[in-house]
C-alpha positions in Angstrom: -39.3 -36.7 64.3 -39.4 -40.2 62.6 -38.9 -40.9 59.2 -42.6 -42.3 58.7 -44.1 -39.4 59.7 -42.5 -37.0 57.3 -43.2 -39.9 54.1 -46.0 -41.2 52.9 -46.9 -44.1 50.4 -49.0 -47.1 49.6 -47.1 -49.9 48.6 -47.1 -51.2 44.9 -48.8 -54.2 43.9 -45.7 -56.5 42.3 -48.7 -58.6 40.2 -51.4 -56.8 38.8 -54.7 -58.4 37.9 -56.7 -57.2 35.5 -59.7 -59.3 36.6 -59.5 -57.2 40.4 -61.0 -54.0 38.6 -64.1 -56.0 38.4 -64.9 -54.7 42.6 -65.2 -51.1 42.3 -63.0 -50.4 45.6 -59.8 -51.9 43.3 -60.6 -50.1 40.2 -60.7 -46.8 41.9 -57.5 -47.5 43.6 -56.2 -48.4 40.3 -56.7 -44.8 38.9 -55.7 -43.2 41.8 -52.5 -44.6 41.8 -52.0 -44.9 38.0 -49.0 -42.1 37.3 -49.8 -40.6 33.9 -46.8 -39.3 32.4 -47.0 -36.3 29.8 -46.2 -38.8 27.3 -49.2 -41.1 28.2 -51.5 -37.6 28.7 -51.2 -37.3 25.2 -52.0 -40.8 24.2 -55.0 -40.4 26.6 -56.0 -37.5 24.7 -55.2 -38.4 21.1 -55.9 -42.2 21.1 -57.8 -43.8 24.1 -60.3 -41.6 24.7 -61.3 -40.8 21.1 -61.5 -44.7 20.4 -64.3 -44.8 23.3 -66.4 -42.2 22.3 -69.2 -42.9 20.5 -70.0 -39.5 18.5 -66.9 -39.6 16.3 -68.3 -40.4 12.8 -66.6 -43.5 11.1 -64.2 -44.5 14.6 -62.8 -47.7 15.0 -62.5 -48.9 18.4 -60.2 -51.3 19.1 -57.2 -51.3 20.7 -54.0 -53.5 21.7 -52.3 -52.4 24.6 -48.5 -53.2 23.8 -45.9 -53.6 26.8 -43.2 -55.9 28.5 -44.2 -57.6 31.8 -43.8 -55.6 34.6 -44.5 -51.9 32.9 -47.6 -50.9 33.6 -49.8 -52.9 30.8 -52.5 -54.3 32.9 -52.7 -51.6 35.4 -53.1 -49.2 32.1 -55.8 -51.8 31.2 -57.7 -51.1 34.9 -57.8 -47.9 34.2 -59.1 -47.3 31.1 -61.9 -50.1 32.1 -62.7 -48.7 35.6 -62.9 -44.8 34.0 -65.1 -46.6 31.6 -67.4 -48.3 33.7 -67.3 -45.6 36.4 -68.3 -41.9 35.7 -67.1 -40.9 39.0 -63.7 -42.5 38.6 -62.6 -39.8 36.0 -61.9 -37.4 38.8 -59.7 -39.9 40.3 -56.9 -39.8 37.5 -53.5 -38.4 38.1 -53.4 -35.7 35.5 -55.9 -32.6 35.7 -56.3 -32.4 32.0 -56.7 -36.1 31.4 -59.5 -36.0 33.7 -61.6 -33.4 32.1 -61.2 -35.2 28.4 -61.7 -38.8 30.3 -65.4 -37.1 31.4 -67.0 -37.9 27.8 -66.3 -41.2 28.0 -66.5 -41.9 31.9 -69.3 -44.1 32.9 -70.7 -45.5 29.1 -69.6 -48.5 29.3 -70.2 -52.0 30.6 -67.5 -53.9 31.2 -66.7 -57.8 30.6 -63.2 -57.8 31.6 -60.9 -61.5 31.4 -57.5 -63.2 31.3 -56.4 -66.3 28.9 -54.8 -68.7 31.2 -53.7 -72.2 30.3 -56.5 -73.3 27.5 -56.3 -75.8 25.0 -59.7 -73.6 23.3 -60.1 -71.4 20.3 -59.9 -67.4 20.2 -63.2 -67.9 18.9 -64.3 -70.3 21.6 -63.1 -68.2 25.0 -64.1 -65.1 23.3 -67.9 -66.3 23.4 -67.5 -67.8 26.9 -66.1 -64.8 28.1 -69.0 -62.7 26.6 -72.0 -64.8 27.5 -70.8 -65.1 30.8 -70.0 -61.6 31.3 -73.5 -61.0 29.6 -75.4 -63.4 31.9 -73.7 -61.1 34.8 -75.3 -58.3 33.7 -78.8 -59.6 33.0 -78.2 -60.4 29.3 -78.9 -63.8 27.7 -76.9 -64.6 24.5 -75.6 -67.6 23.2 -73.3 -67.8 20.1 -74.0 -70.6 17.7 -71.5 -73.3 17.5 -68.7 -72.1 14.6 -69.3 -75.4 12.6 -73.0 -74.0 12.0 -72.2 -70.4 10.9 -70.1 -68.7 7.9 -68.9 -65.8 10.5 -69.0 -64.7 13.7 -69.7 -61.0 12.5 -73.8 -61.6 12.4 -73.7 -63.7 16.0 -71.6 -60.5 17.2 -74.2 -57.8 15.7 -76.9 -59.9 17.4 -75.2 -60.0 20.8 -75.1 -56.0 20.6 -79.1 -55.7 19.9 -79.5 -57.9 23.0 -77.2 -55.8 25.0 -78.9 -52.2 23.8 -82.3 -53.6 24.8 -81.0 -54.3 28.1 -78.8 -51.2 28.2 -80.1 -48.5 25.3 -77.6 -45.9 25.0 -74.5 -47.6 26.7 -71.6 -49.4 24.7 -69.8 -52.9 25.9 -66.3 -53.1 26.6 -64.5 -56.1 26.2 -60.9 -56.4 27.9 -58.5 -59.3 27.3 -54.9 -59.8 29.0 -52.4 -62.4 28.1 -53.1 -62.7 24.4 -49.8 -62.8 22.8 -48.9 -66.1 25.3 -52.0 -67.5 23.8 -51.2 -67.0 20.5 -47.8 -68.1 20.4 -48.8 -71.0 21.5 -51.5 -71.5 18.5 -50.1 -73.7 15.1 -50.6 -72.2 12.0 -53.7 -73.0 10.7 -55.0 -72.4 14.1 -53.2 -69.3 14.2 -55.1 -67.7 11.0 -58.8 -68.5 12.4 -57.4 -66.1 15.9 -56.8 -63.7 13.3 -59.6 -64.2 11.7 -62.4 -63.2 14.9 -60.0 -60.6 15.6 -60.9 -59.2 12.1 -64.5 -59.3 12.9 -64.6 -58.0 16.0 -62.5 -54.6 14.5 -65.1 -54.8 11.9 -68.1 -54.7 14.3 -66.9 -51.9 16.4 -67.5 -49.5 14.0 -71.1 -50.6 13.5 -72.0 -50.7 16.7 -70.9 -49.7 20.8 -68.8 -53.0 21.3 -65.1 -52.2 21.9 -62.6 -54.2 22.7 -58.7 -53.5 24.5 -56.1 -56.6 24.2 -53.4 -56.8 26.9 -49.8 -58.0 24.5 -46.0 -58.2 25.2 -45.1 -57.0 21.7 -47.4 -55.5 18.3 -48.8 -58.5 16.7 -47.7 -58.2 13.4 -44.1 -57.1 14.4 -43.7 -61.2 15.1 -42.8 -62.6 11.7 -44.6 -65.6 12.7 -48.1 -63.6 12.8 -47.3 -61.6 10.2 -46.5 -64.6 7.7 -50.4 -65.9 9.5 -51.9 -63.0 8.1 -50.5 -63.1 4.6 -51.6 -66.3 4.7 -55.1 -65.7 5.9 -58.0 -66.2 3.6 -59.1 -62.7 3.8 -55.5 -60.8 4.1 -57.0 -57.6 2.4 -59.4 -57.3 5.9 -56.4 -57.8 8.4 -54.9 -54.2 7.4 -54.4 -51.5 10.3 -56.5 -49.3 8.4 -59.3 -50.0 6.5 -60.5 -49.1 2.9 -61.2 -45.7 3.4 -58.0 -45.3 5.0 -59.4 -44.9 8.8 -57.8 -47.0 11.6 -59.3 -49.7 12.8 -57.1 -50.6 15.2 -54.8 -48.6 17.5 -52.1 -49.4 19.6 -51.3 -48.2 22.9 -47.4 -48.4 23.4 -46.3 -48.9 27.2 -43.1 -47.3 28.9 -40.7 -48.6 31.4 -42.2 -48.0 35.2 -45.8 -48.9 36.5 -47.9 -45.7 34.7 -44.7 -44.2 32.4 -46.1 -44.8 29.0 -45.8 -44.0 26.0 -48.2 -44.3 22.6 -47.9 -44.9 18.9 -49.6 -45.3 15.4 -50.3 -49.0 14.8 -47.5 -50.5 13.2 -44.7 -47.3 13.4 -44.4 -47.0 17.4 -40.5 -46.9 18.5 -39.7 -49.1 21.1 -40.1 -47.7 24.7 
């Protein structure tokens, strides 16, 4: 008897790409190869899935997605998209129990999912690109007016979701980004605050409506003293707290352990490093 025929495995992608999940062949083998440690299990259970349900009075749904290169991050990413997009994918995850929670949330969403690459736009700017394009995909025409013409970005966001629940009643849009701390480190200062700023509004309009939104980053934002001195000096500081005024989280973070699919989770700005 030969080795190969008493072991079995598929070889591990070295590179993941969060943009593959968008053919449904790749997103189901990213579940089905995603290991989900008891540590993550929890986190599944007490964070991700709650933040994409839509019958939990007063959630926030937004989430960053915190990890080193080469843990796991985007392939966590995959899978909370594909389970998302896909209600047959649920049965696909590694862990029983995970499974049976993930089947509340399993096939609700639509899914626009993107990577910033080497860009000399705005936050603002390739977060619109990203969703009219993704939009147009699915049948749904939107276009955001130009920033120098509006006061926020809030209303234009609102708007987008009216289009999308004519088109889709009853579903909610999921936005994934990779790659945004690279982005923002590159960003000055003043151009820094403004990145903040739609990050703000987009946390704000989750919780009036079925648009959520997962951020791939190396580290938690406001753990880099650079961002957090961007956010103390933001126009609006009081609005760029973890939680909001009546104390519920608007944003959650999603710590990442060593190993493709060993995670580990935390509260927003108190998670021990993996």
């Amino acid at each position: 008897m030969k080795y190969r025929e008493l072991v079995s495995f598929d070889p591990v992608r070295e590179i993941m790409v969060l943009t593959a999940a968008d053919d449904r062949d790749q997103a189901r083998e990213d579940v089905r190869t995603y290991v989900i440690s008891d540590r993550m299990a929890e986190r599944f259970r007490e964070l991700i899935i709650p933040k994409l349900r839509f019958d939990l009075p007063g959630s926030k749904n937004c989430m960053f997605v915190v990890a080193t290169y080469g843990t796991g991050k985007t392939h966590l990413m995959s899978v909370i998209s594909a389970v998302a997009e896909h209600a047959d994918l649920a049965a696909e995850m590694t862990n029983v129990d995970v499974a049976a929670d993930a089947a509340v949330i399993a096939g609700r969403y639509k899914v626009i999912r993107s990577e910033i690459g080497s860009t000399r736009m705005s936050l603002r700017e390739i977060i619109c690109h990203d969703l009219e394009a993704g939009l147009a995909k699915l049948g749904v025409e939107f276009d955001f007016p130009d920033a120098a013409t509006v006061t926020n970005t809030k209303d234009s966001l609102v708007s987008m979701m009216e289009a999308f629940d004519a088109r889709y009643p009853g579903k909610g849009l999921l936005y994934v980004l990779d790659e945004l701390l690279d982005y923002l480190a590159k960003r000055r200062d003043l151009e820094l605050r403004e990145d903040l700023a739609i990050l703000r509004e987009i946390g704000e309009v989750s919780g009036r409506t079925r648009l959520r939104f997962v951020a791939g980053v190396q580290e938690a934002i406001y753990d880099n003293p650079r961002f957090r001195h961007a956010r103390r000096t933001s126009r609006h500081p009081s609005r760029m707290r973890t939680r909001s005024r009546s104390g519920r989280r608007r944003w959650g973070r999603v710590g990442q352990g060593r190993g493709t699919g060993q995670g580990s989770g935390s509260e927003p700005t108190r998670a021990p490093r993996s």
